[in-house]
C-alpha positions as CSV (number, residue, x, y, z in Angstrom):
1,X,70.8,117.4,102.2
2,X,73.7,118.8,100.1
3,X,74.5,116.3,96.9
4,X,77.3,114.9,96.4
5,X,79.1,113.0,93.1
6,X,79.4,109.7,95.6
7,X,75.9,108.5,95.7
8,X,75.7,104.7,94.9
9,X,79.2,103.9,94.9
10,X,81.2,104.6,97.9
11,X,84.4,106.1,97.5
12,X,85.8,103.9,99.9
13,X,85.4,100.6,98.0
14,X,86.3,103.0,94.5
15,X,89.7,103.6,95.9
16,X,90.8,100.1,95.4
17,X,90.9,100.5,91.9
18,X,93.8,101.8,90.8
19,X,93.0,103.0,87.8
20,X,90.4,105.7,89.2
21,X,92.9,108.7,90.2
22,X,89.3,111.1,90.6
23,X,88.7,108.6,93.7
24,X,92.4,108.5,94.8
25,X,92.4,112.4,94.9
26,X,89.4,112.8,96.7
27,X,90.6,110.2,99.2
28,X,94.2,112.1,99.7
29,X,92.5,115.1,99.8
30,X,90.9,113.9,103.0
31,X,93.7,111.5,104.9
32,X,97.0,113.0,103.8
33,X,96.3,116.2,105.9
34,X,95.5,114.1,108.6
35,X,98.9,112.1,108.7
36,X,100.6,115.3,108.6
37,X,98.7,117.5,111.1
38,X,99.1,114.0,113.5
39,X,102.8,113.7,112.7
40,X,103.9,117.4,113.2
41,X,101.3,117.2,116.7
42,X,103.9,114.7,117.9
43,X,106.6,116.8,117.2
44,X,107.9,116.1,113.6
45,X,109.6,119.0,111.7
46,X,107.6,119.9,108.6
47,X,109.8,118.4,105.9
48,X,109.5,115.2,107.8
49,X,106.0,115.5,108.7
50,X,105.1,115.8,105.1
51,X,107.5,113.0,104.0
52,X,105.8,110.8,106.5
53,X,102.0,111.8,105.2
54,X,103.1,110.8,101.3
55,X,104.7,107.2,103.1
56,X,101.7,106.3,104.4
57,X,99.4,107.2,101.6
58,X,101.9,105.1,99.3
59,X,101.4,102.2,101.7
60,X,97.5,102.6,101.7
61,X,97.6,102.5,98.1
62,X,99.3,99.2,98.1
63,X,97.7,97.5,101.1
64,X,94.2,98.8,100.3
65,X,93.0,95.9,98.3
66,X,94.2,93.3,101.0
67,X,92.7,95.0,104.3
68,X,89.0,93.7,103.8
69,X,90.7,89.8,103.9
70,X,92.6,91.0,106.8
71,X,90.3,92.6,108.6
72,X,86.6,92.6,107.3
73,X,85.3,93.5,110.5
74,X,87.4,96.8,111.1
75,X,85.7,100.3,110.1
76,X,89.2,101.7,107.7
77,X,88.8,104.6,110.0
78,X,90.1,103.1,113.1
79,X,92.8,100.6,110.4
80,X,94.1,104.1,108.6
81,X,95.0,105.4,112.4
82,X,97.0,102.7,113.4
83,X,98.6,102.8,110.4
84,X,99.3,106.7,110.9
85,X,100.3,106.4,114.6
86,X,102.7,103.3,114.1
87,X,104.2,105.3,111.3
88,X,104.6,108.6,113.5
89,X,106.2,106.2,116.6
90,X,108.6,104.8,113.7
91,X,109.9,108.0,112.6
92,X,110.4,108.9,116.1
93,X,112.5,106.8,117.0
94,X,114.3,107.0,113.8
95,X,117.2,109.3,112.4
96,X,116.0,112.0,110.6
97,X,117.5,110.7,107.1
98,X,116.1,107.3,107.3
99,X,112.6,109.3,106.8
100,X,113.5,110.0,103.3
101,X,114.1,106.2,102.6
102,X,111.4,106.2,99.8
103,X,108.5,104.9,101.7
104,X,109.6,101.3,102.7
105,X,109.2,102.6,106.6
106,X,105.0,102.7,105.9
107,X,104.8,99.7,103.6
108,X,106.9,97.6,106.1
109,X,104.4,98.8,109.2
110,X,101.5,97.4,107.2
111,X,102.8,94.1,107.2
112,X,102.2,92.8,110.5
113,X,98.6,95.2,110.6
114,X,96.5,92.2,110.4
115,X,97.6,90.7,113.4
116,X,97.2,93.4,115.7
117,X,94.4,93.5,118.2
118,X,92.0,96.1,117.7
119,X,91.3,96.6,121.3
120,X,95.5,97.3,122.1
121,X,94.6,101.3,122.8
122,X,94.5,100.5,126.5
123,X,97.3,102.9,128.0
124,X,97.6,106.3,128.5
125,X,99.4,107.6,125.6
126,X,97.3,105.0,123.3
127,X,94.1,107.3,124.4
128,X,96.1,110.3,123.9
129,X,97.2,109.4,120.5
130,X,93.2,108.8,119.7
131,X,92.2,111.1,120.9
132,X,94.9,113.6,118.9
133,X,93.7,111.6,115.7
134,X,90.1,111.8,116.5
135,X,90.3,115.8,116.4
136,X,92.4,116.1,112.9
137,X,90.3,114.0,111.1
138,X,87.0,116.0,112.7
139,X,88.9,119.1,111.5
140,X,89.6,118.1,108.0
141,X,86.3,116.8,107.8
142,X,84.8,120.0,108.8
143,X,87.1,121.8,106.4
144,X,86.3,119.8,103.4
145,X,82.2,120.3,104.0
146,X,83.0,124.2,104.7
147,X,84.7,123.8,100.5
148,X,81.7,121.6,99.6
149,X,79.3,123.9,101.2
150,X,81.0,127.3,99.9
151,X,80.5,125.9,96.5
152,X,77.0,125.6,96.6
153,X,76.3,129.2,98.3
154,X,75.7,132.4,97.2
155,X,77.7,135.2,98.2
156,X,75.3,137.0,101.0
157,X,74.1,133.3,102.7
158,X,78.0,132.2,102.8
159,X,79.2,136.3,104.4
160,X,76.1,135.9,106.7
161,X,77.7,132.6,108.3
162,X,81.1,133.7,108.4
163,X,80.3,137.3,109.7
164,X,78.0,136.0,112.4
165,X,79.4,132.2,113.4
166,X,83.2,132.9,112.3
167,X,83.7,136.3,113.1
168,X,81.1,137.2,116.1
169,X,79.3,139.6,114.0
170,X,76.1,140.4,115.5
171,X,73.2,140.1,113.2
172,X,72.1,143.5,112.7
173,X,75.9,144.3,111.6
174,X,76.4,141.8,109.4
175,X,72.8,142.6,107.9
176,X,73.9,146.2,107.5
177,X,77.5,145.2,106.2
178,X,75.4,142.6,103.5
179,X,72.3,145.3,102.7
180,X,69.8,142.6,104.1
181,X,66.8,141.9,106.6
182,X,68.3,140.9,109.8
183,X,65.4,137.8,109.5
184,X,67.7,137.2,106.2
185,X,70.9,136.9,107.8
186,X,69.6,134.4,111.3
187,X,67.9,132.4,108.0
188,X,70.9,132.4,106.0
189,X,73.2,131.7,109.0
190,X,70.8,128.6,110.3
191,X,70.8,126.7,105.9
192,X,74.6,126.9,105.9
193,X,74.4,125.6,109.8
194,X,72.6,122.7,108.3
195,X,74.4,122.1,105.2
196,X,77.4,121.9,106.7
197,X,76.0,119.5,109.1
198,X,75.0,117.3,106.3
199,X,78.0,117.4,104.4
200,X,80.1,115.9,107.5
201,X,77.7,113.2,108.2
202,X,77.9,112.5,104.4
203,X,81.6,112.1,104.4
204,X,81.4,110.4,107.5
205,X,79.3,108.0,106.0
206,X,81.7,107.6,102.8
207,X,84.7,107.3,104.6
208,X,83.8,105.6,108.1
209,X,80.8,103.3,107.6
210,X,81.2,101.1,104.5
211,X,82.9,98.5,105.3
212,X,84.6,96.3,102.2
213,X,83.3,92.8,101.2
C-alpha cells in the first residue's frame, strides 16, 4: 500500500487546529476544487465559481470545530456537500455582486446546518445534485492519488500506465516507445493499477471515515 505522511493522526480531526496550515492545505487542496468544479456544473461563471469555492472553505474553517457537537453522527463527507450545494443554490438566486460580499453568504448557510435532516435528499434535483457532487469529489480524489502515485514512480512504470491505460497504447508499442519487455510494461501498468487503487481508498479513509469525537 502506498505510505502516506497521515498515518496515526487523521487529517480530518488535524484540521481543527488552526494553527496547523500543512493540514489546512492538504485539506483545500482536496475540497476547494470540488466547490468549484460543483458550482461552475450548475452554471456559475468562473470568477464566481471561484469566489464561492474560497466562501465555503472560509466557512469550514470556522464551523469546523463545532460540527462534531452538531452532528457527531454525520460522515463530514455528506456535511461538506450540503454545505457546498446550499451555497451553490444561494448564489443562484443571488445578484452576481452580492457573491463578492466577503464570505458572510457561506458562514450564514452554516448556521442553521445542524438542524437539517440528513435524509432531506428525497427529490429529483436533490439526487441530481448528489449525484453531480459524488463524481467531483471521485475525480479529485483520483487526481490527487495519480500526484501521490507519480511521485513515487519511476519514469518507465509511470509512461507504461499512461501510454497503455491513458492513451490506448498497445503494449508492444509502448514497450518499443519505453525500450522494455512487453512482460515489463502489463507488470508496470498492473503496480501503478494498484497503487492508485490504494491511494484513493487511503484518502477515502482520511477524509470520509473518521468521524470526530
Amino acid at each position: 500500500m502506498v505510505e502516506f505522511p497521515e498515518t496515526r493522526e487523521s487529517l480530518l480531526l488535524r484540521v481543527r487546529d488552526p494553527r496547523d496550515q500543512e493540514a489546512w492545505a492538504q485539506f483545500v487542496s482536496i475540497y476547494r476544487p470540488i466547490a468549484y468544479r460543483l458550482a461552475r456544473l450548475r452554471g456559475l461563471q468562473d470568477a464566481d465559481a471561484e469566489e464561492l469555492a474560497q466562501q465555503v472553505m472560509l466557512a469550514v474553517s470556522k464551523k469546523i470545530g463545532t460540527w462534531s457537537r452538531s452532528s457527531p453522527d454525520v460522515r463530514f463527507h455528506y456535511w461538506l456537500r450540503r454545505v457546498i450545494t446550499n451555497a451553490i443554490h444561494n448564489a443562484i438566486s443571488r445578484q452576481p455582486k452580492d457573491l463578492a460580499s466577503g464570505g458572510s453568504m457561506a458562514v450564514d448557510l452554516l448556521q442553521g446546518l445542524a438542524d437539517t435532516n440528513a435524509g432531506d435528499h428525497r427529490n429529483e434535483q436533490a439526487v441530481l445534485e448528489n449525484a453531480e457532487m459524488e463524481l467531483a469529489y471521485r475525480r479529485q480524489l483520483v487526481r490527487r492519488a495519480a500526484e501521490i502515485v507519480r511521485a513515487r514512480a519511476d519514469r518507465v512504470t509511470w509512461q507504461a500506465f499512461v501510454l497503455t491505460t491513458l492513451q490506448g497504447q498497445s503494449a508492444k508499442t509502448a514497450a518499443s516507445s519505453l525500450g522494455c519487455s512487453v512482460g515489463s510494461i502489463y507488470a508496470a501498468r498492473s503496480r501503478v493499477v494498484r497503487r492508485l487503487r490504494d491511494a484513493v481508498r487511503t484518502l477515502e479513509e482520511q477524509f470520509d471515515a473518521t468521524k470526530l469525537e
